[in-house]
KOLLUMSE-396567 format. One line per 2 residues: number of its first residue (from 0); their letters; for each residue x, y, z of C-alpha. Coordinates in Angstrom, 2 decimals, m for minus. Example, Ala and Ser with C-alpha at 12.3 -4.5 7.8 and 13.67 -1.06 7.14 Angstrom:
# residues 2
0) as) 12.30/m4.50/7.80; 13.67/m1.06/7.14
# end
This chain:
# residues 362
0) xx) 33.86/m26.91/21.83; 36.59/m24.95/20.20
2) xx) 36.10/m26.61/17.02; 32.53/m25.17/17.46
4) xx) 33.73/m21.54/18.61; 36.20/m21.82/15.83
6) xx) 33.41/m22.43/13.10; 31.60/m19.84/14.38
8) xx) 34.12/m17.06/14.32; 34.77/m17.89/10.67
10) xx) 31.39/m17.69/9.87; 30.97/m14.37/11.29
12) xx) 33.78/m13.54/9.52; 32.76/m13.96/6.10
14) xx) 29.06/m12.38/6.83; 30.59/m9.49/7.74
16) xx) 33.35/m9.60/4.86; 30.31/m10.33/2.76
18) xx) 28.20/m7.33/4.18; 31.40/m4.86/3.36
20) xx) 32.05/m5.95/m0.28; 27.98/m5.87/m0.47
22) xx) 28.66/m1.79/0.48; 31.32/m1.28/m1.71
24) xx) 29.83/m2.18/m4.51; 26.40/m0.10/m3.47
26) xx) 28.66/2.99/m2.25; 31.48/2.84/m4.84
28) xx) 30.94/1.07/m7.97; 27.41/1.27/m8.90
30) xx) 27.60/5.01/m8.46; 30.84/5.16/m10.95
32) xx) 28.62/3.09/m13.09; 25.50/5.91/m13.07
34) xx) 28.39/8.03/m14.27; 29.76/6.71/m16.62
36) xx) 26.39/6.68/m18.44; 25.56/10.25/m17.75
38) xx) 22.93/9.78/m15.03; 22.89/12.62/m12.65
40) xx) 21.08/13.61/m9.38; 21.13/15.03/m6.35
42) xx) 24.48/15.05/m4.61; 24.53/12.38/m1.56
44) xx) 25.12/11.08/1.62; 26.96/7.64/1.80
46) xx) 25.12/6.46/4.82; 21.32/8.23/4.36
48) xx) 21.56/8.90/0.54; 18.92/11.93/m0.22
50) xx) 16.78/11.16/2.72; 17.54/14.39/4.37
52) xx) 17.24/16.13/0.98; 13.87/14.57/0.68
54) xx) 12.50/15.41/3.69; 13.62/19.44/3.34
56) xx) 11.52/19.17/0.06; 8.55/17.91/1.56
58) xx) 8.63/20.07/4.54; 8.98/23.13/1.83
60) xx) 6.37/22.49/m0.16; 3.85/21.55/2.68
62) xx) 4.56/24.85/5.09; 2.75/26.67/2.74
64) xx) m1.65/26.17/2.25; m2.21/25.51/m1.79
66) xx) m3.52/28.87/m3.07; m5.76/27.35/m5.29
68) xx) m7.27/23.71/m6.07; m5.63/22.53/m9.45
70) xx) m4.72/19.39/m10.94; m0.36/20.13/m10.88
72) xx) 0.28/18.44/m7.37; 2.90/17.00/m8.37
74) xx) 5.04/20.02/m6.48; 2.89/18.93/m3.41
76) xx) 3.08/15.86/m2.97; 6.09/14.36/m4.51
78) xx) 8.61/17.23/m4.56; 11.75/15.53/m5.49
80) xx) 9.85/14.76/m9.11; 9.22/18.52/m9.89
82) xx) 12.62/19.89/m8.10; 15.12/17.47/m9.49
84) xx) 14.50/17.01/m12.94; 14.89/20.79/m12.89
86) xx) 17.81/20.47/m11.99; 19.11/17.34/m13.14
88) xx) 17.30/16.89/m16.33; 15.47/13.33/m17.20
90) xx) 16.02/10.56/m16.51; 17.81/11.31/m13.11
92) xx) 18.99/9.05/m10.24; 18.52/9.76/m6.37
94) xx) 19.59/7.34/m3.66; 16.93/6.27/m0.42
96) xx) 20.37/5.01/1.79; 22.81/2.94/m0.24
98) xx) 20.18/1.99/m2.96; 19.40/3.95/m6.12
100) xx) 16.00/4.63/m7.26; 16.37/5.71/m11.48
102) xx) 13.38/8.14/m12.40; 12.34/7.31/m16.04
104) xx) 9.62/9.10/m17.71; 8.04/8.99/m21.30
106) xx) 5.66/5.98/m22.64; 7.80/3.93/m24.57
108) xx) 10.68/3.81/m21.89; 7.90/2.98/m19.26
110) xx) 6.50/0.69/m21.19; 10.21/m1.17/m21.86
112) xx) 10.55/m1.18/m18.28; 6.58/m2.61/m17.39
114) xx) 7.51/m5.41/m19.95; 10.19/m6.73/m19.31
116) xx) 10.10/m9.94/m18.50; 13.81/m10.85/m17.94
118) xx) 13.61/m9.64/m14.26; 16.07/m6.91/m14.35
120) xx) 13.56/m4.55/m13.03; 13.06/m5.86/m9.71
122) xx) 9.12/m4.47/m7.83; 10.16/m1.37/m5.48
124) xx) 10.25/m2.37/m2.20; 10.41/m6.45/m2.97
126) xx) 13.75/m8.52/m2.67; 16.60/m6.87/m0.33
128) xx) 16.43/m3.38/m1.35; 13.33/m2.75/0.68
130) xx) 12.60/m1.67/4.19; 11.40/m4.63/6.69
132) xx) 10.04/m2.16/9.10; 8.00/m0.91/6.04
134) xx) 7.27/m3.93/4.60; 5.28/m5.23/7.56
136) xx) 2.18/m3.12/6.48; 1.05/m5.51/3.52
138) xx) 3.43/m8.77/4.47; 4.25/m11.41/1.78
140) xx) 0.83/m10.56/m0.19; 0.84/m10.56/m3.87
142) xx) 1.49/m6.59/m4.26; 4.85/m7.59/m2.71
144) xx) 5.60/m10.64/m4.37; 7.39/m11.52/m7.47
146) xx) 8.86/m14.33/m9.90; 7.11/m17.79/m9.83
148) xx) 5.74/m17.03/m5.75; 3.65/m14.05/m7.39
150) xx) 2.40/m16.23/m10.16; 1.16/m18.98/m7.74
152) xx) m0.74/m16.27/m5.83; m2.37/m14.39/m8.50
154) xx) m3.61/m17.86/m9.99; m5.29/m18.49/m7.02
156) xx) m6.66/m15.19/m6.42; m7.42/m13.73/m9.79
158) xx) m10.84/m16.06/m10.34; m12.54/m14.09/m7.60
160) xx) m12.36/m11.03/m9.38; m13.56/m12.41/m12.75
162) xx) m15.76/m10.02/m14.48; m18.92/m11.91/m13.88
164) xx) m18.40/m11.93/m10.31; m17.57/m9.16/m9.78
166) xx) m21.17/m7.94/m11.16; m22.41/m10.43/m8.82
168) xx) m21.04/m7.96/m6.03; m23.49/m4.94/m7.14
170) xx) m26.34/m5.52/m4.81; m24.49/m6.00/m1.84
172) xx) m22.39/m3.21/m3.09; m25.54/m0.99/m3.30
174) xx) m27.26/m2.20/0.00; m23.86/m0.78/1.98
176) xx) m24.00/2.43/0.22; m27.27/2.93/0.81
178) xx) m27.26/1.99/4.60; m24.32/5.11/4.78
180) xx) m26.79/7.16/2.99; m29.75/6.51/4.98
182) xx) m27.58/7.27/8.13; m26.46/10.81/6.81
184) xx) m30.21/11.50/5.82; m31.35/10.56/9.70
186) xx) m28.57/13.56/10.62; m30.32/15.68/7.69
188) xx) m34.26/15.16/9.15; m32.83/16.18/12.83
190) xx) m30.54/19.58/12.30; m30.48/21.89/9.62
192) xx) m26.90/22.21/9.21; m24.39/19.46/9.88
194) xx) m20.83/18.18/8.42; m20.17/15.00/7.60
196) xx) m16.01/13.70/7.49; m16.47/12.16/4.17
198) xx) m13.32/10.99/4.06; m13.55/8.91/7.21
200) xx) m17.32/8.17/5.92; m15.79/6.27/2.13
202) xx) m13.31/4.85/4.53; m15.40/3.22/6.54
204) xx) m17.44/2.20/3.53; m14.91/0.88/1.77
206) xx) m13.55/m1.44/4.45; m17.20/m2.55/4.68
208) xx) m17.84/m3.85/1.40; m14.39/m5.08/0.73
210) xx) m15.10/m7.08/3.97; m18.46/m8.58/2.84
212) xx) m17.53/m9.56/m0.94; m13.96/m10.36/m0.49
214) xx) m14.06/m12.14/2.86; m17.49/m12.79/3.77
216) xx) m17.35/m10.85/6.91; m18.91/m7.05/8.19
218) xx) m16.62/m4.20/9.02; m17.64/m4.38/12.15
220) xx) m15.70/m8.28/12.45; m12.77/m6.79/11.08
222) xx) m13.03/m2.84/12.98; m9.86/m3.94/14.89
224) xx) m8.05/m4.80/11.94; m8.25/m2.00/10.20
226) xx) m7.98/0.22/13.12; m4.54/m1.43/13.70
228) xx) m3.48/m0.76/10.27; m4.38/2.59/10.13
230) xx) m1.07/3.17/13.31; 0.57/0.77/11.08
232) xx) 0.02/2.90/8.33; 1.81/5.68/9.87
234) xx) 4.66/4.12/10.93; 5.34/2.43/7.92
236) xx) 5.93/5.65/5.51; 8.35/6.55/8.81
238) xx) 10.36/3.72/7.93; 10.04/4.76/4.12
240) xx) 11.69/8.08/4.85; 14.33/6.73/6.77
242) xx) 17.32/4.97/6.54; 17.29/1.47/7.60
244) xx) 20.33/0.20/9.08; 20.69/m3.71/8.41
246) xx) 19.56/m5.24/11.46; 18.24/m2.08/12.92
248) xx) 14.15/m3.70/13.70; 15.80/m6.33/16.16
250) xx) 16.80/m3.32/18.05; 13.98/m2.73/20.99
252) xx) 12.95/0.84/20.32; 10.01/2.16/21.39
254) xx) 8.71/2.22/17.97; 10.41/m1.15/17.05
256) xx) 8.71/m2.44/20.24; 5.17/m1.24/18.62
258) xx) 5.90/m2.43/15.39; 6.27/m5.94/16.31
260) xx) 3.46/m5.52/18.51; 1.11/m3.99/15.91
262) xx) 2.00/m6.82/13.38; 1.52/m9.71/16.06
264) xx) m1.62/m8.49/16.83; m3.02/m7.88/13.32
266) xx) m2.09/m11.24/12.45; m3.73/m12.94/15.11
268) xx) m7.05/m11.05/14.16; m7.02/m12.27/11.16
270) xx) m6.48/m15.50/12.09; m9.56/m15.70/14.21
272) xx) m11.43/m13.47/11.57; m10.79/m16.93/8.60
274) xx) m11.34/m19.55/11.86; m14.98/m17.71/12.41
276) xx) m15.82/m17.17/8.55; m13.97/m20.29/6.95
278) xx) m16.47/m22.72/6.47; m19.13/m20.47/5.43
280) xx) m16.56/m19.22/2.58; m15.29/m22.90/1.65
282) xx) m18.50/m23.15/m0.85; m17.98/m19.58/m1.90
284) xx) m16.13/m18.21/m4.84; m15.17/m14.89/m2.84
286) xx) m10.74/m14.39/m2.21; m11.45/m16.13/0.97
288) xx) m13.12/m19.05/m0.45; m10.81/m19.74/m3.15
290) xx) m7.72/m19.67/m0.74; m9.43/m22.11/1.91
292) xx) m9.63/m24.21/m1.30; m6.51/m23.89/m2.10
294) xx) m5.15/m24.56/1.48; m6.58/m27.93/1.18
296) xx) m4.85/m29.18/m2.00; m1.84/m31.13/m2.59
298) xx) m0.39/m29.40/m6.17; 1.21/m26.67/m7.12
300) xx) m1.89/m24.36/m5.85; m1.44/m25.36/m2.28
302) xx) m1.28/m22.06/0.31; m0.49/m22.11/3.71
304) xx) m2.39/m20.48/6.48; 0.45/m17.54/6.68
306) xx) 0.55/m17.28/2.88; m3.30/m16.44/3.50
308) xx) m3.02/m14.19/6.35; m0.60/m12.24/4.49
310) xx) m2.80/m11.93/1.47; m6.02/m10.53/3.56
312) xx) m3.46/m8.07/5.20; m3.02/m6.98/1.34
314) xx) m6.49/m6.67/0.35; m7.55/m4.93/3.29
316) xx) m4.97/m2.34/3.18; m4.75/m1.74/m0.40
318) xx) m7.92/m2.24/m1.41; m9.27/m0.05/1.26
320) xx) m6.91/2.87/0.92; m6.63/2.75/m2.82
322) xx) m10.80/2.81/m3.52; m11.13/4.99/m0.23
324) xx) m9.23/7.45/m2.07; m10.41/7.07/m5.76
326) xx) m13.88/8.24/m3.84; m12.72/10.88/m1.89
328) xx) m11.33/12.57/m4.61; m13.84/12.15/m6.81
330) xx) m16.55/13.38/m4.53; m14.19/16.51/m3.80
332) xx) m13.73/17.19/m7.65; m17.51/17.13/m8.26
334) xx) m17.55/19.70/m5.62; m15.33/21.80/m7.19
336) xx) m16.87/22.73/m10.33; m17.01/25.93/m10.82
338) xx) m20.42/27.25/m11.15; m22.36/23.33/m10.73
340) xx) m21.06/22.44/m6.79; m24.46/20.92/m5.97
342) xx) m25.54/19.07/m9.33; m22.31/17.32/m9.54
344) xx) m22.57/15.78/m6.51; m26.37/14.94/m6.43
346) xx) m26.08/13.30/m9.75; m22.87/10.99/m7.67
348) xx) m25.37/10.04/m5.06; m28.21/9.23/m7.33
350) xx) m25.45/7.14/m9.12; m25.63/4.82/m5.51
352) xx) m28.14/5.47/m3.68; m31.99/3.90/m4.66
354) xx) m34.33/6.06/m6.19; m36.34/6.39/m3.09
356) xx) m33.97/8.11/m1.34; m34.18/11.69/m1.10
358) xx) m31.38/13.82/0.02; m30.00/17.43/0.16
360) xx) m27.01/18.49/0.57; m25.91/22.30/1.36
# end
């Protein structure tokens, strides 16, 4: 028994001694290495880096409504990349806690770093310098992955989205869209005015589709999901702007409490969600399909039933978000051509909607 005590005291030991030469090298050494090579940035904190600084910038530069719509939002919505450079000059260095994010810009060095191939530029956010807490939201999917676990992945998944499949996807995609449009017209042939939240409407859409081509489902199967990751959503890029103490998410915080929660219960949903539409995918070529398939082989291809769950949490996020978007903001742009608001955006909706259906919008 004191043997046992013994070993474990030492081993505590050397994690911890491991932990502080870990920080020394993050708080002391890599710094004087930025230095030396004439990176500069924002002067920092050792424990929170230029989280606070961060934060004041954002704050600033949303207090204020934009006086105009323009295409330099930059300033807006990423701050720190207007303000610091300014400063600083380019390429500049800033620090979220004890890690450094380096701010490149120009083609050539971007496309050094999108190259390389030798693994020295690790993903943002994969490995050890990301946040757990944040890292919940889209799980061990491909978007996090890297090295030869992201290869296996994307050679599984990237057949569903061959070209010719994808064109496959246009009727379905076109049915949806026009079952949203119908709906707004029915609003249209009852009041004479009305608003429609168009961003909650391409959500909604999005999630929809995605559901149907991707996983053989409606959004209606997978409303909870997404309606989970939407709270998820939020305190996830609370995570981002915050330093995260090693350790800190095993500590039972209200919000750590609804974190675990929140990714328990997504996980389960989609569980059930492959259990009801599994063996009506297993003869499909759709992401679900192909990794059922690949669940059930014994070579390198194999997946797990985690390794999927954690992919669908990655589609339906990302996909969802990223598309939702895309639409939102194109359908705002058409709208704000000067002198053309209307023809703009009829000519978007004839792009979708049949040619039977007639619509007006004010």
């Amino acid at each position: 028994m004191g043997a046992l005590a013994a070993l474990l005291l030492l081993s505590g030991l050397l994690a911890a001694l491991a932990y502080v030469l870990h920080l020394v090298h993050s708080l002391l050494w890599v710094p004087h290495r930025l230095r030396r090579q004439g990176l500069r940035g924002p002067p920092r904190s050792l424990i929170s880096g230029n989280g606070p600084d961060y934060m004041a910038l954002l704050a600033a530069a949303r207090s204020t409504p934009l006086a105009s719509f323009h295409n330099a939002i930059v300033g807006r919505v990423a701050p720190q990349y207007r303000e610091w450079p300014a400063r600083y000059g380019r390429p500049f260095v800033f620090w979220i806690g004890p890690t450094p994010r380096l701010v490149v810009s120009g083609p050539e060095v971007a496309k050094t770093v999108l190259n390389d191939s030798t693994g020295t530029f690790d993903k943002a956010g994969s490995g050890g310098g990301g946040n757990p807490q944040a890292k919940q939201l889209i799980g061990e999917g491909l978007v996090g992955l890297s090295g030869e676990t992201w290869a296996h992945h994307r050679r599984v998944i990237a057949p569903a989205f061959n070209m010719e499949r994808v064109k496959g996807w246009i009727p379905e995609i076109k049915s949806i869209t026009s079952s949203m449009l119908d709906k707004w017209e029915v609003q249209g042939e009852t009041r004479a005015e009305f608003e429609i939240d168009v961003s909650k409407e391409f959500r909604t859409l999005i999630a929809d589709i995605i559901s149907c081509v991707a996983f053989g489902s409606s959004y209606e199967e997978g409303k909870r999901v997404f309606q989970l990751q939407e709270e998820q959503i939020n305190l996830a890029i609370l995570a981002m702007r915050t330093f995260y103490f090693p350790g800190f998410r095993f500590v039972p915080t209200k919000k750590n409490r609804r974190r675990h929660s929140l990714n328990q219960e997504i996980r389960s949903s989609l569980r059930k969600l492959i259990e009801i539409n599994g063996r009506k995918c297993e003869d499909s070529k759709n992401l679900l399909g192909l990794m059922l398939s690949a669940s059930k082989t014994d070579n390198e291809f194999k997946m797990g039933i985690e390794e999927i769950i954690d992919e669908c949490k990655t589609f339906y996020f990302a996909g969802k978000e990223t598309t939702a978007n895309l639409l939102h903001g194109q359908h705002f742009c058409c709208n704000c051509i000067k002198n053309g608001k209307t023809k703009p955006a009829m000519k978007c909706i004839k792009c979708v909607a049949s040619t039977s259906t007639q619509m007006q919008i004010t």
